[in-house]
C-alpha positions in Angstrom: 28.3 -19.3 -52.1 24.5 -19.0 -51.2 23.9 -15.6 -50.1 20.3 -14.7 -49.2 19.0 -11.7 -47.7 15.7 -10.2 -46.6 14.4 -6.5 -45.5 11.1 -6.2 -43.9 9.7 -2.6 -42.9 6.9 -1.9 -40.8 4.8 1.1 -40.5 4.3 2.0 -37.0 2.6 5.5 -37.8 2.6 7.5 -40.9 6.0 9.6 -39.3 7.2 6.0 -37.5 9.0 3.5 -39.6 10.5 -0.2 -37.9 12.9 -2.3 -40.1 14.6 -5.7 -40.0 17.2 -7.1 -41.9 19.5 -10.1 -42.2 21.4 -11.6 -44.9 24.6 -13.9 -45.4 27.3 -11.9 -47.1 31.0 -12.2 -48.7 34.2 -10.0 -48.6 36.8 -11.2 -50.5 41.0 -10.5 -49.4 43.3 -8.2 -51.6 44.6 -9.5 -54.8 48.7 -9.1 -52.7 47.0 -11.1 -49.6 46.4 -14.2 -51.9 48.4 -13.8 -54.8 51.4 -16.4 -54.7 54.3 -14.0 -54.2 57.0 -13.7 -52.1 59.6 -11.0 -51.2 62.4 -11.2 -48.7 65.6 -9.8 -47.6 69.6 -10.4 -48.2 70.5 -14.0 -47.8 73.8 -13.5 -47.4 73.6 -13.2 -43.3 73.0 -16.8 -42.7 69.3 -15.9 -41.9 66.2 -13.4 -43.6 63.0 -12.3 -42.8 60.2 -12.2 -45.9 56.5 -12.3 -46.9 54.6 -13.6 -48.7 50.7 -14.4 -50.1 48.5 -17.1 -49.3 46.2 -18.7 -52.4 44.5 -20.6 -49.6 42.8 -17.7 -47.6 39.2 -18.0 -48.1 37.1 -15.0 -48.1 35.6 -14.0 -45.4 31.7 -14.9 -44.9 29.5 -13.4 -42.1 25.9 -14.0 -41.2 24.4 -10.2 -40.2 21.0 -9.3 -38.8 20.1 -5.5 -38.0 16.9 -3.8 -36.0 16.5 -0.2 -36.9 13.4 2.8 -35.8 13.2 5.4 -37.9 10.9 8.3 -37.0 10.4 11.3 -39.1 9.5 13.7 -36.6 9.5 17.0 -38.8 9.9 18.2 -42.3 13.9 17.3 -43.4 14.3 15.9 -40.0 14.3 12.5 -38.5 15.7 10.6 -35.9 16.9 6.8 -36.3 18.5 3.8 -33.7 19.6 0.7 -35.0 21.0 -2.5 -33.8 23.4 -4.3 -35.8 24.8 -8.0 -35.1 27.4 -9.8 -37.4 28.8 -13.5 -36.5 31.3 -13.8 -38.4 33.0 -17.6 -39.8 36.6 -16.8 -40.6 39.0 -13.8 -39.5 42.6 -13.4 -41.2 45.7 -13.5 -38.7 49.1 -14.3 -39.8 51.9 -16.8 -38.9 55.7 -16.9 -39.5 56.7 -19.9 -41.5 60.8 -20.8 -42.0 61.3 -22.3 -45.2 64.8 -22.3 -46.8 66.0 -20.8 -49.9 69.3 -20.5 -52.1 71.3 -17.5 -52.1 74.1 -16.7 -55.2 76.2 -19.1 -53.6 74.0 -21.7 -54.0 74.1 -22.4 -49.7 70.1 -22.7 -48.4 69.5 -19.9 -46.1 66.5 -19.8 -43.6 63.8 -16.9 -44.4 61.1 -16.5 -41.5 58.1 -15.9 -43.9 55.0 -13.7 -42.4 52.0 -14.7 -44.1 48.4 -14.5 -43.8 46.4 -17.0 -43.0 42.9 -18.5 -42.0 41.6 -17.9 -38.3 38.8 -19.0 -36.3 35.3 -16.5 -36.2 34.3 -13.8 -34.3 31.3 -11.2 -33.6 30.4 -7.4 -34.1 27.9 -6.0 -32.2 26.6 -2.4 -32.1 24.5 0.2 -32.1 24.2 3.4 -34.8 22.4 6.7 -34.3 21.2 9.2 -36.5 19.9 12.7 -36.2 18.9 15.0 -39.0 17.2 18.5 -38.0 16.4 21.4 -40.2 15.9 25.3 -39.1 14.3 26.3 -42.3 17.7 26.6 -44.3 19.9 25.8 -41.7 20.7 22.5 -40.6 22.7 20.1 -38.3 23.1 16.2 -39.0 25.0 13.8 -36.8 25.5 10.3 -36.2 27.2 7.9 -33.3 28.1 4.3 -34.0 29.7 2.0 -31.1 31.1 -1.6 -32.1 31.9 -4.2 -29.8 34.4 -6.7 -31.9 35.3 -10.3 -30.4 37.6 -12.3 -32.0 37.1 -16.1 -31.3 40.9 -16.7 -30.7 42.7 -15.8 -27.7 45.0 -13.2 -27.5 48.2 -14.4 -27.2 51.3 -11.3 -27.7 53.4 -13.9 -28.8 51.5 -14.2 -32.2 51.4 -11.0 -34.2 47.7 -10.5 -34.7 45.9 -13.1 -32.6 42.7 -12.4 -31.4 42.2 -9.0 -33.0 39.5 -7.3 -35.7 40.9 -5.5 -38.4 39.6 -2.2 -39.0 37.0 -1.6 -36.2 37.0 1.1 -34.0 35.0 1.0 -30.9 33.5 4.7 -31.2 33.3 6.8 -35.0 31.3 10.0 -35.0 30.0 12.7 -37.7 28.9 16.1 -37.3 27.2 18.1 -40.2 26.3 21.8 -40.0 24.7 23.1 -43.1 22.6 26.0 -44.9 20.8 25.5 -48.0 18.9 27.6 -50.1 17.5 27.6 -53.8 20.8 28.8 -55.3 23.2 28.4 -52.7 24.6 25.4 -50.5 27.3 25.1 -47.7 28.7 22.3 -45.5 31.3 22.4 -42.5 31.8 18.3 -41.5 33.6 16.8 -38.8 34.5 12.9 -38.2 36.2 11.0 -36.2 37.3 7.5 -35.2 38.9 6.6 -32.4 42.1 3.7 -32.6 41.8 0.6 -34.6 43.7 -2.3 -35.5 45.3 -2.1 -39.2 47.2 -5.1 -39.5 50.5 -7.0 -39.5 53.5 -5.1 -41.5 55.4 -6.1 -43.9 58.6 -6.9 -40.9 55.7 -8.8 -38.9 54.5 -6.1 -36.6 51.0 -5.4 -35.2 50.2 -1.8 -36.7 47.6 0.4 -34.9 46.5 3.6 -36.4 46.0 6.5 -33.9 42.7 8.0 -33.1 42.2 10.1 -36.1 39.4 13.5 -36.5 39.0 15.6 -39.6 37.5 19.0 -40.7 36.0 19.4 -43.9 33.8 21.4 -45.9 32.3 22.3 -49.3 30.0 24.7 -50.8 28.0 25.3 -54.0 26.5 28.5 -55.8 24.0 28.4 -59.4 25.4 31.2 -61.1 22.4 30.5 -63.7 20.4 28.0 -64.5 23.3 26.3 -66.5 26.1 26.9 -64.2 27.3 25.8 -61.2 30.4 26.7 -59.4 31.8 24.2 -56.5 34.7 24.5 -53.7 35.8 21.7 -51.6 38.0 21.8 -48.9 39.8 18.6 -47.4 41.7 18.4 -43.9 41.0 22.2 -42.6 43.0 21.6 -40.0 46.4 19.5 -41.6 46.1 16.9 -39.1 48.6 14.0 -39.3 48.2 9.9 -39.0 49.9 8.0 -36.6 50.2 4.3 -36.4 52.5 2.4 -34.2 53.4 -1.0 -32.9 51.3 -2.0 -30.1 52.1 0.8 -27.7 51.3 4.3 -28.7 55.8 4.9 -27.7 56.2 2.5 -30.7 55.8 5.1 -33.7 55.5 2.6 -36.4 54.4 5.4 -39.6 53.4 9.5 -39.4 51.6 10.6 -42.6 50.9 14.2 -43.3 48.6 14.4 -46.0 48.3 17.9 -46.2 45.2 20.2 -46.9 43.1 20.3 -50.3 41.3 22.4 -52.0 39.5 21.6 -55.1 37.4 24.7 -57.2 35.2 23.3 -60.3 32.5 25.0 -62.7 30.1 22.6 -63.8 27.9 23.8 -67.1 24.6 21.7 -67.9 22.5 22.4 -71.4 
């Protein structure tokens, strides 16, 4: 594959920066999605349900183009929009294939395969903004992104996955707080995203993961000029993921991660 790409920036000021981008990129599937494996169920009830790989999906090529103004308003603060287009040549969906296969009795027995496969294109379109301000110390950062996904095939619930994006959410958000010094550092962090489509199970359902928000934070102290001491703290809160089958009364998975915290000493000579 040819993929070319270009950035151009323009000064607008010395504090006023205007950029655009575009390029022709690749994203390759996961190794299971076209390895040539199969897995299915007992054959000894006259019918099964399996899945399997594909060797033929091709990877997934999009043509992107972005528009961004930055504007650095204040020392360690700036604020930045951007514009971001993707059209996009080939989505994966999946399909159920029946082919039959031989159980210890040697009797063929039809298996209803779900496997990926190649789909028609679609777009992303959306918009990203950034704010960074600093108090002399203190600090807040925070960004907004919005994405409008279209897949070019029509929705049809008959056909698990048809006319969906994988993976996009239509509103994600950060939020930063911190306060810095010459020996000391602390973050409190907040994101969020709101429902997005995962994919197709292993059984053939549509799997939706639940509008999901986190607390985090971390800090940092220089005992001396050698040594460091960190603390990291993951999911404040213990929140839980949710996904479920098309309808939110569907629970499909819950998954409760749990809180971490991680304490390290870093030494430097």
């Amino acid at each position: 594959e040819f993929l070319p790409s270009a950035n151009i920036a323009f000064d607008l000021s010395e504090d006023m920066i205007f950029r655009v981008g575009a390029a022709r990129v690749m994203s390759r599937h996961n190794w299971t999605e076209i390895a040539s494996t199969e897995y299915f169920g007992d054959l000894g009830g006259g019918s099964s349900t399996g899945t399997r790989g594909n060797p033929y999906l091709k990877p997934i090529i999009a043509n992107q183009f972005d528009l961004s103004y930055e504007w650095y308003y204040a020392e360690a603060s700036m604020f930045s929009a951007t514009y971001f287009s993707k059209t996009i040549s080939s989505l994966r969906t999946s399909n159920v294939v029946t082919e039959l296969r031989s159980n210890d009795r040697y009797q063929d027995v039809p298996v209803a395969f779900n496997q990926p496969v190649n789909d028609l294109g679609g777009t992303i379109n959306g918009i990203e903004l950034n704010l960074q301000h600093d108090f002399g110390g203190f600090g807040i950062q925070a960004n907004y992104t919005y994405t409008d996904a279209k897949s070019d095939q029509t929705r049809d619930e008959n056909v698990p996955g048809s006319g969906l994006f994988e993976g996009t959410s239509k509103n994600m958000m950060n939020l930063v707080g911190y306060y810095e010094n010459d020996t000391f550092g602390a973050r409190l962090m907040y994101n969020y995203r709101d429902d997005w489509y995962q994919g197709i199970s292993p059984n053939g359902a549509e799997v939706w993961t639940e509008g999901f928000g986190q607390w985090d934070a971390s800090a940092s102290y220089d005992v001396t000029e050698h040594i460091s001491l960190t603390l990291e703290a993951v999911n404040l809160l213990d929140e839980e993921i949710v996904q479920y089958n098309t309808d939110k009364d569907r629970l499909y998975s819950l998954y409760k991660n749990g809180r971490r915290f991680v304490v390290g000493a870093r030494f430097s000579f």
